[in-house]
GUVEX-782757 format. One record per residue (C-alpha): y, x, z. Coordinates in steps of 0.02 Angstrom, whole numbers, plus 50000, padded with zeros to 5 digits. Layout:
BEGIN
     py     px     pz
      Y      X      Z
...
//
This chain:
BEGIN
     py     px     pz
  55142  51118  50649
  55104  50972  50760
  55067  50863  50623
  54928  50986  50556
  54791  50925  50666
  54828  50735  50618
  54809  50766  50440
  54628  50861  50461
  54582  50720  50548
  54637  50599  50410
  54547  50700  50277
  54380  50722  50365
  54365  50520  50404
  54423  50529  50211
  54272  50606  50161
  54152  50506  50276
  54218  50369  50173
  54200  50436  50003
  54006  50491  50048
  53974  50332  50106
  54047  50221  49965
  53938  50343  49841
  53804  50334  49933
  53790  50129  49946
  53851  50143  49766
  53684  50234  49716
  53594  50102  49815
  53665  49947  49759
  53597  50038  49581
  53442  50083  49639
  53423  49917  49697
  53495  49827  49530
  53362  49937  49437
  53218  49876  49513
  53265  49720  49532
  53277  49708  49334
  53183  49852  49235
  53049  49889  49349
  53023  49721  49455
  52882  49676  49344
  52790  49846  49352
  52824  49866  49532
  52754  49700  49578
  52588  49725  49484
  52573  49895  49561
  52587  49803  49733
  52469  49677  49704
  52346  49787  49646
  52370  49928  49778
  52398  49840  49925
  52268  49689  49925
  52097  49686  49866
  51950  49579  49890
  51788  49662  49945
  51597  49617  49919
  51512  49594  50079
  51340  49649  50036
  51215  49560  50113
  51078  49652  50210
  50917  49633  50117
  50762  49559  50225
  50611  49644  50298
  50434  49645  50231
  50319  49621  50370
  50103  49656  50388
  50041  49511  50459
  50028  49583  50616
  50209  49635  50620
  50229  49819  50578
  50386  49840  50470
  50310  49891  50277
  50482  49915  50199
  50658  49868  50268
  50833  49925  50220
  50934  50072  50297
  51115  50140  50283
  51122  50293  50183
  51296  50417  50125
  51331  50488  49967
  51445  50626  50046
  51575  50721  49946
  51726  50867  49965
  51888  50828  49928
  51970  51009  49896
  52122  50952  49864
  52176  50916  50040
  52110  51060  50135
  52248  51220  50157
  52210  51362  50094
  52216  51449  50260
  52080  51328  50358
  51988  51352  50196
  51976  51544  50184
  51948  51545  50381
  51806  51413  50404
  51726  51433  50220
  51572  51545  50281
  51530  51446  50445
  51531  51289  50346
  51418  51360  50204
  51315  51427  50350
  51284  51255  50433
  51262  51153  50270
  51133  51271  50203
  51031  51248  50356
  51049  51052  50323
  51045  51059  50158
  50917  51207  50125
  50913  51198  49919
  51045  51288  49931
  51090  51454  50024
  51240  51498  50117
  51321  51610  49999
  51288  51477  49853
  51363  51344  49950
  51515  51466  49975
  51525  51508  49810
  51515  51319  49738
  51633  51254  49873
  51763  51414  49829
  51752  51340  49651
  51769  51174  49680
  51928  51202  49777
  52002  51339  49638
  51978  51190  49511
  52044  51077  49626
  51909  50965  49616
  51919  50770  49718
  51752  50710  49720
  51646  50859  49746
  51438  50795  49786
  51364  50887  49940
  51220  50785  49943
  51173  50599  49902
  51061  50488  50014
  51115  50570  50187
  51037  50479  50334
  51147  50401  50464
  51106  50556  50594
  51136  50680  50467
  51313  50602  50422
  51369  50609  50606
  51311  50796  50603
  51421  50845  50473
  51555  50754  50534
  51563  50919  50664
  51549  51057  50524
  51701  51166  50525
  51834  51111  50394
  51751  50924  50394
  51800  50912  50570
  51967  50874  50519
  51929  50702  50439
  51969  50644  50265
  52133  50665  50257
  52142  50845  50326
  51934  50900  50304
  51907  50820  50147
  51744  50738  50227
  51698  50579  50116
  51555  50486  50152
  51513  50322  50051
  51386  50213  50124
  51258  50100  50068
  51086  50034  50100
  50915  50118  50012
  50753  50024  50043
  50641  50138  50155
  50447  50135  50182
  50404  50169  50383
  50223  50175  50309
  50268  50278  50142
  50144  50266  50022
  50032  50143  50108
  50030  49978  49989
  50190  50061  49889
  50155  49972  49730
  50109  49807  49816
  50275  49824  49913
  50370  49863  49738
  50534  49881  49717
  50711  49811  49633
  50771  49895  49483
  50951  49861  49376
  50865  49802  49257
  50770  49628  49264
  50597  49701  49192
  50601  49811  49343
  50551  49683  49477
  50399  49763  49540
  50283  49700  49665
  50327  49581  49816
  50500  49627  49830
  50524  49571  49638
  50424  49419  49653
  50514  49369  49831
  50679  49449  49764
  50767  49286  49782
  50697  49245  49980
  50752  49444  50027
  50911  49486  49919
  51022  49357  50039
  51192  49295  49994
  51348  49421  49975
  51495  49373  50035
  51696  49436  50017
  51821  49478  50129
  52030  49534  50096
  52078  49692  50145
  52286  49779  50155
  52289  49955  50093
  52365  50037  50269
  52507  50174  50258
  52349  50345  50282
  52274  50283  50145
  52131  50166  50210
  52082  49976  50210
  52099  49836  50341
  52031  49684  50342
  52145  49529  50338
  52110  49348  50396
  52107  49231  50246
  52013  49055  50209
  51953  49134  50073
  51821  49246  50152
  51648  49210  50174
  51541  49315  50283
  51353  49398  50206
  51218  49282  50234
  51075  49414  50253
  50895  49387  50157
  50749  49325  50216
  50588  49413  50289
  50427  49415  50204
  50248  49433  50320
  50128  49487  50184
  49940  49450  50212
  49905  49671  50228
  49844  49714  50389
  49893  49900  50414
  49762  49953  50485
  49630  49886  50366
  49756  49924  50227
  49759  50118  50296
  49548  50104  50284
  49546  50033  50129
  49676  50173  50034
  49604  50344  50138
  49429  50305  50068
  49482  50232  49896
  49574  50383  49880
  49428  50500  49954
  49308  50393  49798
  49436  50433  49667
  49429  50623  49711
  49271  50638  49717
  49237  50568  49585
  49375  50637  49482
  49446  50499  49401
  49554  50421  49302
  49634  50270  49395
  49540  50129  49495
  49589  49988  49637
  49512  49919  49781
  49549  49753  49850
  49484  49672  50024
  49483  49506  50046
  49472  49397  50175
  49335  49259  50145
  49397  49110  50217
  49570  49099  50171
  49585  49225  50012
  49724  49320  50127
  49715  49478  50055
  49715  49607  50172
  49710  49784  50095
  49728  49834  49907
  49766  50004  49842
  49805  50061  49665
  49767  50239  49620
  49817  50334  49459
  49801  50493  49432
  49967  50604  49384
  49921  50770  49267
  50094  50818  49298
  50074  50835  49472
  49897  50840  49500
  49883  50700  49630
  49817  50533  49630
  49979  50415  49654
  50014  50225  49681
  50104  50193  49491
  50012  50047  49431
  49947  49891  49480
  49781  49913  49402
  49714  49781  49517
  49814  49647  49442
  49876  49708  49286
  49718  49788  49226
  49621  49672  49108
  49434  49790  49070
  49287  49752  49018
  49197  49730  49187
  48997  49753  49111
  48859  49698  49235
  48997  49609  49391
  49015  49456  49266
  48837  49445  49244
  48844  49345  49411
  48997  49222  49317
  48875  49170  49177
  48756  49129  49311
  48863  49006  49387
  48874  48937  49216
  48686  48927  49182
  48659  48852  49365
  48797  48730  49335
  48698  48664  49153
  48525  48696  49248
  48508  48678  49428
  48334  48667  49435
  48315  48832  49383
  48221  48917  49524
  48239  49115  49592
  48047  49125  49539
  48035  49058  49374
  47982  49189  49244
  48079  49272  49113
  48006  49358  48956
  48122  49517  48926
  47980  49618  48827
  47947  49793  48857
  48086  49849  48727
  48233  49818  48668
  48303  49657  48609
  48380  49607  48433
  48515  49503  48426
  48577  49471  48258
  48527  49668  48225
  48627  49746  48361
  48507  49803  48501
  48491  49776  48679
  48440  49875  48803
  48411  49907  48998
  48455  50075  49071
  48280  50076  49189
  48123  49990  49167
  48051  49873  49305
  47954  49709  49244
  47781  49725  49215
  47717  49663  49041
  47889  49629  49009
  47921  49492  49129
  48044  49461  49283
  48098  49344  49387
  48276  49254  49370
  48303  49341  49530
  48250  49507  49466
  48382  49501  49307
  48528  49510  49435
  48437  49627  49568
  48388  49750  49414
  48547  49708  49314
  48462  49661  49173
  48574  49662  49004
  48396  49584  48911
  48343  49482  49062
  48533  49402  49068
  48548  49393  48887
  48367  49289  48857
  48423  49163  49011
  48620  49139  48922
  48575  49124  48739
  48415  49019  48772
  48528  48882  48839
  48676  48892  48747
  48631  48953  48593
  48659  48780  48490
  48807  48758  48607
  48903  48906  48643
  49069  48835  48685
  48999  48756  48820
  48953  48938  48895
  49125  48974  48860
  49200  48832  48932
  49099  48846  49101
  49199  49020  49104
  49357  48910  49083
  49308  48785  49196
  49292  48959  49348
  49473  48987  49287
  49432  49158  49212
  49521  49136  49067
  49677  49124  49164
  49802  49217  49274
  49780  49177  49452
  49976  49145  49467
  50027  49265  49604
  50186  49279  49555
  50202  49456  49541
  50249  49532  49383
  50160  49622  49265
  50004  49510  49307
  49875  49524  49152
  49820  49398  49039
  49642  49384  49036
  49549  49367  48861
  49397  49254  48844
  49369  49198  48660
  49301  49028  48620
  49176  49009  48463
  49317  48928  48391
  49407  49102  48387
  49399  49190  48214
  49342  49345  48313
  49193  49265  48364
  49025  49328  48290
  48822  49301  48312
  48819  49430  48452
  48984  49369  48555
  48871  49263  48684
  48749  49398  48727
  48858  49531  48745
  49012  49413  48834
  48858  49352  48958
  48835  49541  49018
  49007  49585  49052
  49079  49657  48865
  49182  49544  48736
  49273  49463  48880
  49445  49556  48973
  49464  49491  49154
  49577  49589  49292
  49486  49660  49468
  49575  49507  49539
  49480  49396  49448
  49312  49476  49487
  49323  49470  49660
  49406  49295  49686
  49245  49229  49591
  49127  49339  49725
  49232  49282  49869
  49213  49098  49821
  49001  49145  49815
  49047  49235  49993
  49126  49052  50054
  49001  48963  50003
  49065  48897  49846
  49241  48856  49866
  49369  48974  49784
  49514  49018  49867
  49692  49066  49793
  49704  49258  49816
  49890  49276  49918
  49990  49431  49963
  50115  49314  50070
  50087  49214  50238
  50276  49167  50294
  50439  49169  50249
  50570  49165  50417
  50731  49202  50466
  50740  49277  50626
  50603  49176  50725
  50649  49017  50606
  50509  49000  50494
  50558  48947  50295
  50424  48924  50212
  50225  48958  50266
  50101  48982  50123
  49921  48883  50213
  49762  48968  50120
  49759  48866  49957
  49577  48807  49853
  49573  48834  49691
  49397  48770  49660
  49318  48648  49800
  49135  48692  49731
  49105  48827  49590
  48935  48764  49579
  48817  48672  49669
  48791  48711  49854
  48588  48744  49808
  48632  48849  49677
  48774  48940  49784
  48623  48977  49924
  48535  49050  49773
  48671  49155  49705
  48684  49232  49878
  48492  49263  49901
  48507  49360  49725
  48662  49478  49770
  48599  49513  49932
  48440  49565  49845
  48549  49683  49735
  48563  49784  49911
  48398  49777  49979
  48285  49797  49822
  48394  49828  49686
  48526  49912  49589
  48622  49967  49758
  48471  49985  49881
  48499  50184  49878
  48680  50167  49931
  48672  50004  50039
  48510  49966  50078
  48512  50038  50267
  48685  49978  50310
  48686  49949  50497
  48737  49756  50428
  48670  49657  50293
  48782  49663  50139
  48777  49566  49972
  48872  49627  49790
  48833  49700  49624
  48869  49872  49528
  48924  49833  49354
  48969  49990  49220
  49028  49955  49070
  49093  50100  48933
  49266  50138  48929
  49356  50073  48793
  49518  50172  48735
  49668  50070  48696
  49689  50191  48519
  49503  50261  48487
  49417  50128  48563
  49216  50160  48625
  49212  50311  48495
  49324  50399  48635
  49234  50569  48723
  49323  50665  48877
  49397  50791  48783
  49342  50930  48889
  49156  50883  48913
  49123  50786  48749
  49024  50630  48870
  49054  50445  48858
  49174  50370  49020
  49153  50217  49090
  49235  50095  49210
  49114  50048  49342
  49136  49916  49485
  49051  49885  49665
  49096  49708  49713
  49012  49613  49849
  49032  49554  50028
  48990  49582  50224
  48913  49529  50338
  48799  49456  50214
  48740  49333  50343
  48896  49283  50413
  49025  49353  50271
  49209  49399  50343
  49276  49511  50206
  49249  49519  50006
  49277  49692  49915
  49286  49784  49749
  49309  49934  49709
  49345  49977  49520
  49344  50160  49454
  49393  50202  49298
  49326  50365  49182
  49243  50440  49322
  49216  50629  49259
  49114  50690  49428
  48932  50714  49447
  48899  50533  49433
  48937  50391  49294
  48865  50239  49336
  48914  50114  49482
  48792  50153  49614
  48841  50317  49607
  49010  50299  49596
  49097  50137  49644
  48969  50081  49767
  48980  50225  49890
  49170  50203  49897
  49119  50007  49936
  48997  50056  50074
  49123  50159  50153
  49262  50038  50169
  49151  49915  50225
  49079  50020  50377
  49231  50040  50434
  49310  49903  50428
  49153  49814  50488
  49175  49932  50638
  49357  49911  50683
  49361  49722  50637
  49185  49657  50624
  49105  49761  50789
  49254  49692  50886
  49249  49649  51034
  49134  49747  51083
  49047  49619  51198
  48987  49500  51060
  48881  49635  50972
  48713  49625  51023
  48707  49817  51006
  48846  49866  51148
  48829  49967  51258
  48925  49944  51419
  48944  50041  51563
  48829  50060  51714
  48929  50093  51878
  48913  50254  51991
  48793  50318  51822
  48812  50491  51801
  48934  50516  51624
  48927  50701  51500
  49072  50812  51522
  49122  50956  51464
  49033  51091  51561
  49189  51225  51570
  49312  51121  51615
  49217  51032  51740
  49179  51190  51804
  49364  51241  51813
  49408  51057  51905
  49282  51056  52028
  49337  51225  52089
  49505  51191  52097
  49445  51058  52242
  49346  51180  52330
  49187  51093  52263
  49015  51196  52263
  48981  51145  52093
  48785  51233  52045
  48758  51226  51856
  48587  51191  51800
  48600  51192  51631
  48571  51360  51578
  48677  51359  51434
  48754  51255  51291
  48924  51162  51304
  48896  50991  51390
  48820  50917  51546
  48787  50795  51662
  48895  50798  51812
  48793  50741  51987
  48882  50698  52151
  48773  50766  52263
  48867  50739  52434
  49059  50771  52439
  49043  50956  52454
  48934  50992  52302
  48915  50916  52119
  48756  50970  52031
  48792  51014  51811
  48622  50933  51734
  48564  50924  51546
  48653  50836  51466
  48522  50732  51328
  48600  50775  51159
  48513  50796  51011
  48569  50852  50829
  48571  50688  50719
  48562  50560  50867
  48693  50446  50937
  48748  50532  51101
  48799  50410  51287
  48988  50458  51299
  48993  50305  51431
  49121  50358  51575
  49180  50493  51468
  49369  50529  51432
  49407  50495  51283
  49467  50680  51216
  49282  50716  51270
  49205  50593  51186
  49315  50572  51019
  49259  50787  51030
  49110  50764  51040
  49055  50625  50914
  49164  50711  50798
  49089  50860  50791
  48907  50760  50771
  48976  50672  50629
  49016  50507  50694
  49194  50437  50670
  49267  50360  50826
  49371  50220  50845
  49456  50148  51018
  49562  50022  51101
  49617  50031  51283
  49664  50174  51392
  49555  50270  51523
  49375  50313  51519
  49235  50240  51393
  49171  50106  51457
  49080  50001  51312
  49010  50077  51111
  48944  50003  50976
  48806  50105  50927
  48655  50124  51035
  48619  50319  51121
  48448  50384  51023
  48487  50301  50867
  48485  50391  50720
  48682  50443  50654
  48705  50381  50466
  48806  50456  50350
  48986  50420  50363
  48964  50293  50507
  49093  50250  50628
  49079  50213  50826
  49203  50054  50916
  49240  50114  51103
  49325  50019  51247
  49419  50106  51352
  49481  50047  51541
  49560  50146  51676
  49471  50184  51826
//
């Protein structure tokens, strides 16, 4: 009996042995097993699970205005998803409906019970990669980080978020097509950010990561990683503000005139900088007008009685002498040219004769015509190569895509016939882009010398700058500078006794251009084509011309295509959508500062300013000032200081129609008042009004706009 305790002992230490001897048995062949059948396997699975090299994508640069507002930069974005696989079914049942509750109040396409209903699904089919939503912005993916269920993370919640960068537009739509935009594929380079793709996209770079034990990646030190080096920015020539003028009245033109598709372009005249351009097409789909195609540069039309001004440079260029005054006979009827007629749409030369300056102020297609063939008539291809020699015949070489190819035929063409050079000298038989048009007007506008239209002033990185693009000439002298000054006397002429005088002929500054309308030509049914729902001809029709015609800053065009409103022709359509950009651009660019227009007015000190009569009413009481109101009635008036106890309310002098004093007044007064009299009010500053551009008493124009300076007190 007192060796019973011994032996339990013995057989318990026994069976500690035994265990352990099986138990390093089974790993010794454990270990034997991977060492030999699955070494291989295992060692690929390693590799590939536990190390991986990631892209470092490179942060794309900024496009720029060239006054510095951002047009389009990159920012971080989340696809998020639900992984239902990982949530319990407990936290799941309890937290389903206040989750559904907050995401349909972020995410409103769908309501709460859908969202309960798609999310009970997607966890039933036990679903990994479940899409709430894709382009989440950064505050919106720090929000749902806090919804019930996702709170728990990714490992518990099921909250995925991927992120990325999307290119965003602080401006939207303003210059959208100019801006453009990357696509996968290489035909989709659109705009400035195809055409400066390789300055923006920057340089990726990679960096090794180790697959840690939750599941997620850290980054490793390696001599093989190379850090992002981020893209460029571009500074375009667009000024936003002119660019913001420039597309709100395009835009008002195109509606009015309910049409097709159109562009306007504004140029500046010394450099070729442009500074605005918008591109309008009109979607039936949707029913609004939409920037979808570049029609300024990758429209080639027919651009009718505009060009007329190109074949004068040619005729000036073979005939110098020719003088504004010398006679034309363009008959009293229509022309034959090798038995196709030709016609003027209004009658306005006595006895059937004008002067030379009279075919361009009356747009004569027979006055044009008679000058063009009587020169060139043995000699044709020298017409044609005086075209060649303005380079209309080629692309201006902006660089961005989709730029057109113009078409102008040479006799040597089998195309050409007996009535190609009077009907190419009027604007038809020839296919140029808006571009073109006005880079040949802006070149008149500087006297001559052509400039290089340019979308881009600077490249820089940070505050390095890469590469600045200096205004470049494409054409020292068009023509002579005699011939130039005469060009200039004639388009200036269109405006005050011409084709435009109706629409531009009491500008408050003097402004030179031409209307040109030419018949629409349909790709498929060419001129035989009819608007299906009225049965009349379209046409494209074109204002292009420049201001101040004495001092020119700024060329402009404005091209509108299958007008179907009230009016058809260009000085009914195009140039009232020309006069309106240039007012007001003229007013917040041209009219300042105020001080160097001769019309200022600036303010007189201690002179008595308009108020509005209620509230000044309301303020003087509130100081305990014996304020008498003289006035009888009517909205506005004059305040008086008559001593420091009482303020006299006066008439205040304004009359319907006539530009009001709003010197001294605040400017929620003022901007009130002149915009309920029509007038559209422009400021820089803070405080009162102390200066304005238009003088009190005049009478208010249509559509005109007023410059104030503001200081504080």
């Amino acid at each position: 009996m007192k060796n019973e305790p011994k032996t339990d002992t013995l057989w318990k230490t026994y069976l500690v042995y035994i265990l352990a001897l099986v138990f390093g048995i089974a790993i010794i062949a454990k270990t034997i097993i991977v060492m030999t059948k699955d070494s291989k396997d295992l060692s690929e699975l390693a590799k590939k699970q536990e190390y991986r090299v990631d892209t470092l994508e490179a942060a794309r640069g900024n496009i720029f205005s060239c006054d510095g507002n951002l047009m389009a930069t990159s920012v971080p974005v989340y696809d998020i998803h639900f992984d239902a696989t990982v949530v319990d079914n407990d936290t799941f049942a309890y937290y389903i409906d206040s989750l559904s509750v907050r995401l349909a109040e972020m995410i409103p396409s769908k309501n709460a019970s859908q969202w309960k209903a798609d999310l009970s699904k997607a966890k039933a089919e036990g679903k990994r990669y479940y899409r709430i939503t894709k382009d989440a912005t950064l505050q919106q993916f720090h929000a749902m980080q806090q919804f019930p269920i996702f709170n728990k993370g990714r490992f518990s919640g099921g909250f995925r978020g991927e992120p990325r960068m999307k290119r965003d537009l602080p401006y939207k739509e303003l210059a959208k097509r100019m801006i453009g935009y990357i696509g996968k594929e290489e035909k989709s380079r659109v705009g400035l950010e195809g055409a400066y793709d390789n300055y923006l996209k920057g340089v990726n770079g990679r960096q090794h990561v180790r697959r840690l034990h939750h599941g997620g990646w850290m980054p490793v030190d390696s001599d093989d990683n190379i850090d992002a080096q981020d893209g460029n920015d571009i500074y375009t020539s667009f000024d936003v503000n002119l660019q913001d003028i420039v597309e709100s009245s395009f835009l008002n033109t195109m509606i009015t005139n309910k049409a097709e598709q159109g562009c306007a372009i504004l140029m500046e005249v010394e450099t070729g900088y442009v500074r605005a351009l918008a591109n309008l097409k009109f979607n039936h789909k949707t029913q609004k007008y939409e920037e979808s195609y570049n029609f300024a540069l990758a429209e080639r039309y027919e651009p009718g009685s505009v060009f007329k001004i190109a074949s004068m440079v040619v005729l000036f260029n073979h005939k110098p002498q020719l003088a504004l005054t010398d006679k034309v006979n363009i008959g009293t009827g229509p022309i034959i040219f090798s038995k196709r007629v030709m016609k003027d749409d209004h009658s306005f030369a006595k006895n059937g004769i004008a002067t030379v300056a009279e075919v361009i102020e009356q747009s004569s297609n027979k006055g044009t015509a008679v000058l063009i063939t009587k020169q060139f008539m043995t000699h044709p291809e020298k017409y044609v190569e005086g075209l060649y020699a303005l380079g209309l015949n080629n692309k201006i070489g902006t660089g961005i895509a989709g730029e057109a190819q113009p078409a102008i035929k040479h006799p040597s063409n089998k195309l050409w016939s007996n009535v190609s050079l009077p009907w190419m000298s009027i604007g038809y038989e020839v296919n140029v882009t808006p571009l073109q048009i006005i880079t040949l007007y802006n070149a008149i506008a500087n006297d001559g010398k052509m400039m290089k239209p340019q979308f881009v002033t600077e490249i820089k990185k940070g505050n390095q700058t890469i590469e600045k693009f200096e205004p470049v000439v494409m054409n020292p002298q068009i023509c002579p500078p005699e011939c130039v000054k005469k060009l200039q006397e004639m388009l200036h002429g269109v405006t005050v006794r011409g084709t435009a005088k109706r629409q531009l002929g009491d500008c408050s500054f003097p402004v030179a251009g031409k209307t040109g309308t030419a018949q629409y030509c349909d790709p498929k049914l060419g001129y035989t084509y009819r608007d299906p729902n009225t049965g009349r001809r379209l046409y494209n029709t074109t204002f292009v011309g420049y201001f101040p015609a004495d001092n020119p800053k700024y060329t402009c065009i404005v091209v509108v295509s299958q007008a179907r409103g009230k009016y058809w022709a260009a000085g009914g359509v195009s140039a009232p959508g020309f006069r309106d950009i240039a007012e007001k651009v003229y007013a917040s660019r041209l009219g300042s500062p105020l001080e160097t227009s001769d019309s200022t007015i600036t303010r007189e000190q201690n002179k008595p300013a308009i108020v509005h009569k209620e509230q000044a009413q309301q303020y003087f009481n509130s100081l305990n000032i014996n304020c008498a109101d003289y006035t009888i009635n009517g909205e506005w008036a004059v305040a008086e200081t008559v001593n420091d106890n009482k303020t006299n309310l006066n008439v205040a002098n304004i009359k319907e129609g006539i530009v009001p004093n709003v010197i001294g007044m605040n400017i929620t007064d003022a901007v009130y008042l002149l915009e309920t009299m029509g007038i559209a009010p422009r400021f820089s500053g803070q405080g009162i009004v102390t200066q304005q551009s238009l003088q009190p008493d005049d009478s208010i124009k249509e559509g005109c706009t007023m410059q104030l300076k503001l200081e504080s007190k």
